[in-house]
N, CA, C and O of each residue as an XYZ file, in Angstrom:
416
protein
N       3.181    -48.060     -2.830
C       3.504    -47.080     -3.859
C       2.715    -45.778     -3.657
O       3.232    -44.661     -3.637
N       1.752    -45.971     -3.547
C       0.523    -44.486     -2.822
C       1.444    -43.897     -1.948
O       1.979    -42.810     -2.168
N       1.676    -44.729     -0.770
C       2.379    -43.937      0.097
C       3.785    -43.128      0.140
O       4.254    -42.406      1.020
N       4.494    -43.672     -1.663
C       5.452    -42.916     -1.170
C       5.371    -41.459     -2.349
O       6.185    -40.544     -2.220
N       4.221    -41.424     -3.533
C       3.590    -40.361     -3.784
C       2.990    -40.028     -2.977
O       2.125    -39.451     -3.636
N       2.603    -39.856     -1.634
C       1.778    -38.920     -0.836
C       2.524    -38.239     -0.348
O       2.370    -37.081      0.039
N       3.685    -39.091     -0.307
C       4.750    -38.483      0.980
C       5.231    -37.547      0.247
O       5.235    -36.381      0.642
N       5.768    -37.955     -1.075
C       6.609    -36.355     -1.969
C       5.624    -35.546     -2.401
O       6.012    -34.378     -2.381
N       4.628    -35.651     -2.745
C       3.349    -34.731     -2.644
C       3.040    -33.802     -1.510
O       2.501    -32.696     -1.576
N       3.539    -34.540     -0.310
C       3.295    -33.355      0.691
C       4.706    -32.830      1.159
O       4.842    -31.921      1.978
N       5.680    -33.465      0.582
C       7.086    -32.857      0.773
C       7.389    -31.601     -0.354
O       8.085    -30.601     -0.178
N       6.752    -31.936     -1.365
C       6.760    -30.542     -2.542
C       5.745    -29.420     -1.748
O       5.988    -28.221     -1.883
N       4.803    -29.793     -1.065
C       3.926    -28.631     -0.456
C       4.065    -27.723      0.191
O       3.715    -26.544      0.150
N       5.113    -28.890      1.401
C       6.128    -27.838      2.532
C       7.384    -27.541      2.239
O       8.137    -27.311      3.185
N       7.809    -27.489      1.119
C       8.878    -26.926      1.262
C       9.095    -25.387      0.708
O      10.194    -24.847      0.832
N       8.104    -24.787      0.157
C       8.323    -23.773      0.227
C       8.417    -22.821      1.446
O       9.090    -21.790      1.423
N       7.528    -23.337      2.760
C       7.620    -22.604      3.998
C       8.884    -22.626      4.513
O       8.787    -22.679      5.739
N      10.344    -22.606      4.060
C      11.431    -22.250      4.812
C      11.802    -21.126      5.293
O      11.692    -20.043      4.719
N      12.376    -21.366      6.636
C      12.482    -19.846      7.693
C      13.266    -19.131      7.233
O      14.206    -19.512      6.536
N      12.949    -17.585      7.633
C      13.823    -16.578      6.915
C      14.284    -16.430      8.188
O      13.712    -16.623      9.261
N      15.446    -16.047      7.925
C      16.857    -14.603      9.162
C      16.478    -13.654      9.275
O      16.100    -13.079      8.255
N      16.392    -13.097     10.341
C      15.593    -11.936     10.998
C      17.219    -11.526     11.226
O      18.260    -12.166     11.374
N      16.829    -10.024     11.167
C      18.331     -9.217     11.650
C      17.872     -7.462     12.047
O      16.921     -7.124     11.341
N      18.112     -6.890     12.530
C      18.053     -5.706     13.157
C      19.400     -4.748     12.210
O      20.580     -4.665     12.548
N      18.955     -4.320     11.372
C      19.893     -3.312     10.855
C      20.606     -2.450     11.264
O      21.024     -1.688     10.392
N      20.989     -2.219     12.492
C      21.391     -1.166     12.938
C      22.707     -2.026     14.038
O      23.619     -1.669     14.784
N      22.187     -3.126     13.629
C      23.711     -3.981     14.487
C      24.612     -4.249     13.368
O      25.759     -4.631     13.596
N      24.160     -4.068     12.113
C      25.010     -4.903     11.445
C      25.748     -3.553     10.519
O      25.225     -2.474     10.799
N      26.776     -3.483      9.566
C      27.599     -2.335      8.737
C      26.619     -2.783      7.299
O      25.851     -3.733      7.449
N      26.653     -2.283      6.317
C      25.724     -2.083      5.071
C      26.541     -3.270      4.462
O      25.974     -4.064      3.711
N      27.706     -3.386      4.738
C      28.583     -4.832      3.801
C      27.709     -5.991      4.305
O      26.968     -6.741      3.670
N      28.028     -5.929      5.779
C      27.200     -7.162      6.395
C      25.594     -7.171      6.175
O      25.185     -8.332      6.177
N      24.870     -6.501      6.043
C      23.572     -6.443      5.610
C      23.512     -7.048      4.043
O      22.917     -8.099      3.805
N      24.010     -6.479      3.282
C      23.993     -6.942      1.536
C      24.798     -7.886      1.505
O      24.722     -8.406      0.392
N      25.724     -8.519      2.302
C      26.267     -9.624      2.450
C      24.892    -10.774      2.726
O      24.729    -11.784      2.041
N      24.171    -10.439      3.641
C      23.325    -11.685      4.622
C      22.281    -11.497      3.410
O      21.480    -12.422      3.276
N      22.208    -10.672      2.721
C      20.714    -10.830      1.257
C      21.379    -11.434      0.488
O      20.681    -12.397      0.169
N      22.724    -11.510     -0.260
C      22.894    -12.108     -0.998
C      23.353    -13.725     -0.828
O      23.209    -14.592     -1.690
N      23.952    -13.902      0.536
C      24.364    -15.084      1.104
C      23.022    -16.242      0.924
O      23.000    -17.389      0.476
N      21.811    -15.234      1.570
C      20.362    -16.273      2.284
C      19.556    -15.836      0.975
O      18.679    -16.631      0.637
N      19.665    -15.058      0.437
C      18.383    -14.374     -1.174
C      17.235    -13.834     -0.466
O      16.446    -13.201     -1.166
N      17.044    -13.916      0.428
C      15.706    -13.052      1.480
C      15.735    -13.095      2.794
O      15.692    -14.165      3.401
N      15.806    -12.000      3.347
C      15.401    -11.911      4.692
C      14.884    -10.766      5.339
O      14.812     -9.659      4.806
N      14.437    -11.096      6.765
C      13.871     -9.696      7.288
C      14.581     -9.186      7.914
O      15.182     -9.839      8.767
N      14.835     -7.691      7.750
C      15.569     -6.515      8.478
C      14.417     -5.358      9.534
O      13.408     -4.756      9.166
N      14.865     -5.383     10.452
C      13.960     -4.546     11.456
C      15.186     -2.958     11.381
O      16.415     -2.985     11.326
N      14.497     -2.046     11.400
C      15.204     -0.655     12.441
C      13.741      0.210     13.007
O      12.533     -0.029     13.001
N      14.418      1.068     13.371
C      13.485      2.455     14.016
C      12.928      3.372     12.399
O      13.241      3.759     11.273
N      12.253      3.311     13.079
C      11.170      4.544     12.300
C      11.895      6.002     12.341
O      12.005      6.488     13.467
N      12.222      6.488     11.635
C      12.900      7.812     11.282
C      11.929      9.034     11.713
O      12.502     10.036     12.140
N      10.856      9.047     11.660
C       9.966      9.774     12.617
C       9.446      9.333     14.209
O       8.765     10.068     14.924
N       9.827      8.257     14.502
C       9.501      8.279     15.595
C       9.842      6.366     15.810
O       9.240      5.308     15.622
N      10.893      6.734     16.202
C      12.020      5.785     16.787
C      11.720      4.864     17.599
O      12.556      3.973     17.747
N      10.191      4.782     18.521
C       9.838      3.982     19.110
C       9.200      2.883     18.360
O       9.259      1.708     18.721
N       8.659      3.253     17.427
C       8.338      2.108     16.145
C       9.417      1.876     15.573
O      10.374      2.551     15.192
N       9.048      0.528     15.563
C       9.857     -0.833     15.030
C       9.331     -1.025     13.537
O       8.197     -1.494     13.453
N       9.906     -0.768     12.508
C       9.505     -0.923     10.941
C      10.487     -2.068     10.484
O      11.654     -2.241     10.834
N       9.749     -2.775      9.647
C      10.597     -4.301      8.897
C      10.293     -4.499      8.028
O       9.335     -3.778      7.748
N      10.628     -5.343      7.044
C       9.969     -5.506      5.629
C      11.155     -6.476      5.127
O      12.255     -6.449      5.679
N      10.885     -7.282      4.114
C      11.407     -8.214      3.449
C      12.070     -7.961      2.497
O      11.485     -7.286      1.650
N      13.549     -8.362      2.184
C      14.297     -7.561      1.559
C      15.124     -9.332      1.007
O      15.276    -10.405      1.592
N      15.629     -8.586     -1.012
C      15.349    -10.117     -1.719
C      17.033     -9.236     -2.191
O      17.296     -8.034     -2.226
N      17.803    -10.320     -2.461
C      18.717    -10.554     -3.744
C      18.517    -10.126     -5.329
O      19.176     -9.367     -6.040
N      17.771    -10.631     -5.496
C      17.296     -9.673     -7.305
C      15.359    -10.657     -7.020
O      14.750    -11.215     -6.107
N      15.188    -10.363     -8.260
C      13.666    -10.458     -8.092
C      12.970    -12.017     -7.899
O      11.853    -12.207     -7.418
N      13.785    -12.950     -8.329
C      13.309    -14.428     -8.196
C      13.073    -14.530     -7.024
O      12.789    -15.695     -6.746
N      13.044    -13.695     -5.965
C      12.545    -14.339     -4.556
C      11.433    -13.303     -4.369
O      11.139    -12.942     -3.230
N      10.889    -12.879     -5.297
C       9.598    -12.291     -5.403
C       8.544    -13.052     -5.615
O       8.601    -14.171     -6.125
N       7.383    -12.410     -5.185
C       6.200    -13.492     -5.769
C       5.506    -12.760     -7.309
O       5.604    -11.626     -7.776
N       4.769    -14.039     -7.802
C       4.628    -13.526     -9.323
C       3.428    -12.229     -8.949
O       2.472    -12.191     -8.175
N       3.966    -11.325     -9.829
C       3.400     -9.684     -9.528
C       3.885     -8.546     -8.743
O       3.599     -7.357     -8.604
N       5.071     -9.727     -8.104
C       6.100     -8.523     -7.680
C       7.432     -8.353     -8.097
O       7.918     -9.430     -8.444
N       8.322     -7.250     -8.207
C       9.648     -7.110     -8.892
C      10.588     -6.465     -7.659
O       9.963     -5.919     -6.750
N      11.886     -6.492     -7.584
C      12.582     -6.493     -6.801
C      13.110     -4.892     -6.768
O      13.981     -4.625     -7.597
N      12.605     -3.679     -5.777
C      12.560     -2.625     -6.159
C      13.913     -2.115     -5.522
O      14.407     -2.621     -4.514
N      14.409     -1.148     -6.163
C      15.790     -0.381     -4.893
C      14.735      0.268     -3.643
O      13.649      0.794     -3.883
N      15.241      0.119     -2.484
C      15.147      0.722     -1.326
C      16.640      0.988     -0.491
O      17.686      0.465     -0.875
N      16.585      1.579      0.298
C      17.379      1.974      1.326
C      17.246      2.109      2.753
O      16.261      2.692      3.207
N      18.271      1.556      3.627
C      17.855      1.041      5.096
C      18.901      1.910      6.253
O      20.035      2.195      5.868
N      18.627      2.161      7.144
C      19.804      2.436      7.927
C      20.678      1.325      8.662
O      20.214      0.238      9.005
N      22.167      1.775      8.889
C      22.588      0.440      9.616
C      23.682      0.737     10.458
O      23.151      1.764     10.881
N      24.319      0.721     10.814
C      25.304      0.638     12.083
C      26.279      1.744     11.093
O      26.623      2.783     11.656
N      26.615      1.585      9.991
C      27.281      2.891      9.611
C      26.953      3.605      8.457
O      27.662      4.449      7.909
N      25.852      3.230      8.118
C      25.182      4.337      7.001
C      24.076      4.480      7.414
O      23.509      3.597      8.057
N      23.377      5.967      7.045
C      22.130      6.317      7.104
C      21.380      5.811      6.066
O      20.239      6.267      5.985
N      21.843      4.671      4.931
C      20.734      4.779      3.666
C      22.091      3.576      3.395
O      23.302      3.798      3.376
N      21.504      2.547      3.246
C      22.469      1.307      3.073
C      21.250      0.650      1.780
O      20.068      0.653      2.125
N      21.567      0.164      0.478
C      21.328      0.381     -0.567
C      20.809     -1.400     -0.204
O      21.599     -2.264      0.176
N      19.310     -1.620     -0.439
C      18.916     -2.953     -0.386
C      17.691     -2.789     -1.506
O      17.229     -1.730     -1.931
N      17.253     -4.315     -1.902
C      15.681     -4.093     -3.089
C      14.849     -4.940     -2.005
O      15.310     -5.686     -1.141
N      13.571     -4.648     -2.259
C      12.355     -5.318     -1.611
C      11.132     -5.442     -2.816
O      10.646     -4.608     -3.581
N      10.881     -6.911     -2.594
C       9.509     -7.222     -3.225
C       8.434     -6.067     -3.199
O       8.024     -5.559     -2.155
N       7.977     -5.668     -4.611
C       6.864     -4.305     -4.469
C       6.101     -4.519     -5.802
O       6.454     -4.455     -6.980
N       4.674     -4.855     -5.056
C       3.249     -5.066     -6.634
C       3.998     -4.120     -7.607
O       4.650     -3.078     -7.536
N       3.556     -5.052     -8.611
C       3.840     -4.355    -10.121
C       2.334     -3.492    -10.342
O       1.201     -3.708     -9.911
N       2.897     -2.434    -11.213
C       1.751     -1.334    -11.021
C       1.417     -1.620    -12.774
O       2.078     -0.973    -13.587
N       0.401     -2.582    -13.251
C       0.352     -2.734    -14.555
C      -0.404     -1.367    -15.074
O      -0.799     -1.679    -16.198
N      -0.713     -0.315    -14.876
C      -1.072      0.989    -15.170
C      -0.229      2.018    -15.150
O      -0.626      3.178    -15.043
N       0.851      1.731    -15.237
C       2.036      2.545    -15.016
C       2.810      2.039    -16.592
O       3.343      1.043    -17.081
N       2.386      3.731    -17.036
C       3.334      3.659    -18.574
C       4.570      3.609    -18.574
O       5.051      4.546    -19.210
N       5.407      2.837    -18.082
C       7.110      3.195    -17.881
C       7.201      4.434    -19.087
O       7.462      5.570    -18.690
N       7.007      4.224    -20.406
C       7.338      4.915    -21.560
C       7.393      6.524    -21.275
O       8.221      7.421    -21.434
N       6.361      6.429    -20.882
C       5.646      8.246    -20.898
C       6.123      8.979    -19.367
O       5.618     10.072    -19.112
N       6.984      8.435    -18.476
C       7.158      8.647    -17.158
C       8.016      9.259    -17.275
O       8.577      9.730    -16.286
């Protein structure tokens, strides 16, 4: 009986480490990009650096905010991709608890 609480004890542990989809934005059209976030709820998108194209920039990009971690909220950003310059995605971004929304 130990052993088979150890076993789901360490099966609840690892299962949050599941692999994300890596994709290169600039192969894919902005449908197919917001298609593959909402299909998978997170993944990583690579393109070029808009100042200097030899850098490789990526970042983690979510479905709405539940695939955030607690303290982060699911912000609008924008990506380039095979046919838009600014293809409309959100990414996990710290909540700024010093930030008066009200008075902004």
């Amino acid at each position: 009986m130990k052993l088979v609480a150890l076993t789901i004890a360490l099966a609840a542990v690892a299962a949050p480490a599941q692999a994300i989809s890596r994709y290169n934005s600039l192969d894919m059209s902005c449908a197919q990009v917001q298609s593959a976030v909402a299909r998978e709820g997170a993944v990583i998108l690579r393109y070029p650096s808009k100042r200097k194209p030899s850098l490789t920039l990526y970042d983690r990009y979510v479905e709405h905010g539940g695939f955030c971690a607690v303290g982060e909220y699911a912000a609008n950003d924008w990506i380039p991709t095979a046919d838009k310059a600014q293809c409309f995605v959100r990414a996990c971004k710290p909540v700024n608890y010093d930030d008066d929304v009200l008075f902004n």
